[in-house]
C-alpha positions in Angstrom: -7.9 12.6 -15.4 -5.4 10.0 -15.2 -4.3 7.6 -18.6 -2.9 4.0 -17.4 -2.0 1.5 -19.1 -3.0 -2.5 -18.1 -0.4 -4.8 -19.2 -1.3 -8.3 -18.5 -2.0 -11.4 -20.6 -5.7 -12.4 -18.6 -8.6 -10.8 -20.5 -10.3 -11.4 -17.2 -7.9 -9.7 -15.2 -7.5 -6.7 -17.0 -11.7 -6.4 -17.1 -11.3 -7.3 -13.6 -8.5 -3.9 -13.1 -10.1 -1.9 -15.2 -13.3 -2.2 -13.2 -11.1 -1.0 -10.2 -9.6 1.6 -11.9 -12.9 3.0 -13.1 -14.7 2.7 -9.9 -12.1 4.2 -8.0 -11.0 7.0 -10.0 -14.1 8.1 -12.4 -13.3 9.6 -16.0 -10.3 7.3 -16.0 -8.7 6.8 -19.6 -7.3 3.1 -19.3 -5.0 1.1 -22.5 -4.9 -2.2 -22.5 -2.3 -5.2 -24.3 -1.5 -8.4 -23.4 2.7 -8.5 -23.5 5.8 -7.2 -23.6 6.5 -5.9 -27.0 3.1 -4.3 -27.5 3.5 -2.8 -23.6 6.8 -1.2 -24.8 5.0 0.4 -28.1 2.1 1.9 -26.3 4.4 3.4 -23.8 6.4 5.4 -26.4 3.1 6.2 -28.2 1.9 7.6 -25.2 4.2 9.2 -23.0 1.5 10.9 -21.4 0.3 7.7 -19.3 0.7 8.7 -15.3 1.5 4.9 -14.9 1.7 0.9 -16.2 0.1 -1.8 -14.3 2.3 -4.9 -15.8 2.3 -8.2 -14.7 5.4 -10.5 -14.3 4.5 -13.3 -15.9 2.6 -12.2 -19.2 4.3 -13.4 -23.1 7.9 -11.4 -23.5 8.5 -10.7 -19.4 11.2 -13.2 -18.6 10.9 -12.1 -15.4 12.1 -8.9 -14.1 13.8 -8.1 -17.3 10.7 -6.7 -18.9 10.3 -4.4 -16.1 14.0 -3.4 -16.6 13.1 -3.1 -20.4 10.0 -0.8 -19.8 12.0 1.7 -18.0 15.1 1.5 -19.9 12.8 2.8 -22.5 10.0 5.4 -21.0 12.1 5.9 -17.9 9.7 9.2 -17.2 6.5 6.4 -16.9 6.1 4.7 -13.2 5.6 1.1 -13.4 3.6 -1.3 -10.8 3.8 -5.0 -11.1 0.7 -6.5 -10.7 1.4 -10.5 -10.1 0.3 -12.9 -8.3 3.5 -13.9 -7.0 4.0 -13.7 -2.7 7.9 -14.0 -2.9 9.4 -11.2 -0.4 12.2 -11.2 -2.3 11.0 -11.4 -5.9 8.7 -7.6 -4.4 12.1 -6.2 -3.4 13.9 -6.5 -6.3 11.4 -5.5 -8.7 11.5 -2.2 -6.4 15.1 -2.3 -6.7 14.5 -2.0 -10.8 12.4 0.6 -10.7 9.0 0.0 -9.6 7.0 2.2 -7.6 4.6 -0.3 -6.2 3.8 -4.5 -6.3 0.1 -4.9 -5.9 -0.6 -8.4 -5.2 -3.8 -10.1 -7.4 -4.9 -11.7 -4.2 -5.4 -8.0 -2.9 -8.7 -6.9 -1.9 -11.0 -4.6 -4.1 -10.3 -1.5 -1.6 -6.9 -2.2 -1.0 -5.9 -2.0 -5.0 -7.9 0.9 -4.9 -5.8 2.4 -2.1 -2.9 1.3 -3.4 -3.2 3.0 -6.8 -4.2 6.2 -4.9 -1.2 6.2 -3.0 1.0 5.6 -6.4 -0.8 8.1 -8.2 -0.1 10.6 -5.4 3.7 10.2 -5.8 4.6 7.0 -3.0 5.7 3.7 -3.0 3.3 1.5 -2.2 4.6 -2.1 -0.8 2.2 -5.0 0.4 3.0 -4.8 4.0 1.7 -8.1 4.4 4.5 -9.9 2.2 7.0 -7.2 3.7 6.4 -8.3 6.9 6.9 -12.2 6.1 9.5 -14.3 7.4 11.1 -16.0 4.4 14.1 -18.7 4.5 17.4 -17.3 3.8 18.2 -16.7 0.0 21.1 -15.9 -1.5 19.4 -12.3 -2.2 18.5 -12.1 1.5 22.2 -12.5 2.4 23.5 -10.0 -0.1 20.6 -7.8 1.4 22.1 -8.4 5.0 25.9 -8.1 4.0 24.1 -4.4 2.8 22.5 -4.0 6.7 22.8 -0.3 8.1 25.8 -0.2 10.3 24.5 -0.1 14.4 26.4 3.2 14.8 24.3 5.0 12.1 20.8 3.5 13.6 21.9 4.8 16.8 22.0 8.5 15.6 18.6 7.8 15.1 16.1 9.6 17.3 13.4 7.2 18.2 10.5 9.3 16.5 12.9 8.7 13.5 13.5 4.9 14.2 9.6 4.3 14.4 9.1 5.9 11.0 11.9 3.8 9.7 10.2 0.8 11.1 6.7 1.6 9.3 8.7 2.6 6.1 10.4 -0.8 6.0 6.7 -2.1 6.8 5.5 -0.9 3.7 3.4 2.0 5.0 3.2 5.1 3.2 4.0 8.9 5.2 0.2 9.4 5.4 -0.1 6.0 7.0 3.0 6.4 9.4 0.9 9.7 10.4 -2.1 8.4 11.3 -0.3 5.3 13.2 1.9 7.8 14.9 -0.2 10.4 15.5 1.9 13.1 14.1 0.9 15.5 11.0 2.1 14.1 7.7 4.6 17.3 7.0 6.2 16.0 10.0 6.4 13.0 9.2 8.1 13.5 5.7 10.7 15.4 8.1 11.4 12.8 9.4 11.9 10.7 6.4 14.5 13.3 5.0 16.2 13.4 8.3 16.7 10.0 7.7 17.9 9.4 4.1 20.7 11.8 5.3 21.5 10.1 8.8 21.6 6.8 6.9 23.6 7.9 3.8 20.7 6.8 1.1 19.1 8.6 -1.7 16.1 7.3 -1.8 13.0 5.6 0.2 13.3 2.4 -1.6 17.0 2.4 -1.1 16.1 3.0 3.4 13.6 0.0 3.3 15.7 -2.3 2.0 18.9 -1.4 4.2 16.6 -1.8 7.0 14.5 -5.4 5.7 16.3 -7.5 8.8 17.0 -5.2 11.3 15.9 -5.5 15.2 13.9 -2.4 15.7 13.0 -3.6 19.1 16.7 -3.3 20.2 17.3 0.1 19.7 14.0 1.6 20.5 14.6 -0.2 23.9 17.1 3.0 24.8 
């Protein structure tokens, strides 16, 4: 059974998650506190937890630096913000610090359920809805462009490998990018290790966010 922790400041929100939780995943042991410094005394009390649900904007956060706090100290924990915040950037960089998923407070019943089951199998999950936004150009989103894949690594691409790159950087985890693609999921994590290595990245995280701007359309034209 899994142990997570609910770190937000809304009594109502965390009844509201831990209902989610519970109906979703039965037998479910679920913590609860309502900021930072109790968030970071339950983690090392229980190093056993299989993950944190914190919110952004709860006492103690000052932004992302609570997250970068929480896994400074029980790096071995993943962390998902929970928030209500919509910035595209603001989800980016809290993946960038270390979390393994943003799950919106707008989001359906069903889709936080998903979205939990696809964290607590081992994936990243991203709301491809925010991912997918157009947003004015920020500062971040210029640094994130000055950062673009160079054309003449996308081009040793093959184009099974550029359409899984295009549903990574849509959010969409490999079991999603199978179904859409119609390809068996073993494949399809092929794929993804192909490309880390094409593209010179470690990570997943590290491939959608060299890949945020880029013109799929042009090269899957060839």
């Amino acid at each position: 059974m899994y142990k997570i922790l609910i770190a937000d400041d809304h009594p109502l929100f965390r009844e509201a998650i831990g209902n989610v939780i519970l109906s979703g995943f039965p037998g479910c042991e679920t913590l609860e506190t309502e900021d930072l410094d109790s968030a970071l005394i339950l983690a090392q009390e229980h190093d056993d937890l299989d993950l944190i649900l914190l919110d952004l904007n709860m006492p103690g956060m000052n932004g992302l630096n609570g997250l970068i706090s929480l896994r400074n100290d029980s790096p071995t924990i993943p962390v998902v913000i929970v928030s209500a915040e919509q910035d595209k950037q603001i989800v980016l960089q809290a993946i960038t610090y270390g979390a393994v998923g943003f799950i919106t407070k707008s989001s359906p019943r069903d889709q936080m359920t998903e979205a939990l089951q696809q964290i607590l199998n081992g994936n990243v999950y991203l709301p491809s809805d925010i991912i997918r936004s157009e947003r004015p150009t920020s500062r971040i989103q210029r640094r994130h462009e000055e950062n673009q894949i160079p054309a003449e690594m996308l081009s040793s691409l093959t184009r099974r490998q550029l359409l899984v790159l295009e549903r990574m950087s849509e959010g969409e985890s490999n079991k999603q990018i199978a179904y859409n693609l119609n390809i068996a999921e073993t494949t399809v994590k092929a794929h993804v290790s192909a490309i880390l290595r094409k593209l010179g990245v470690h990570n997943r995280i590290q491939a959608v966010l060299s890949a945020g701007n880029v013109d799929f359309s042009q090269y899957l034209k060839r």
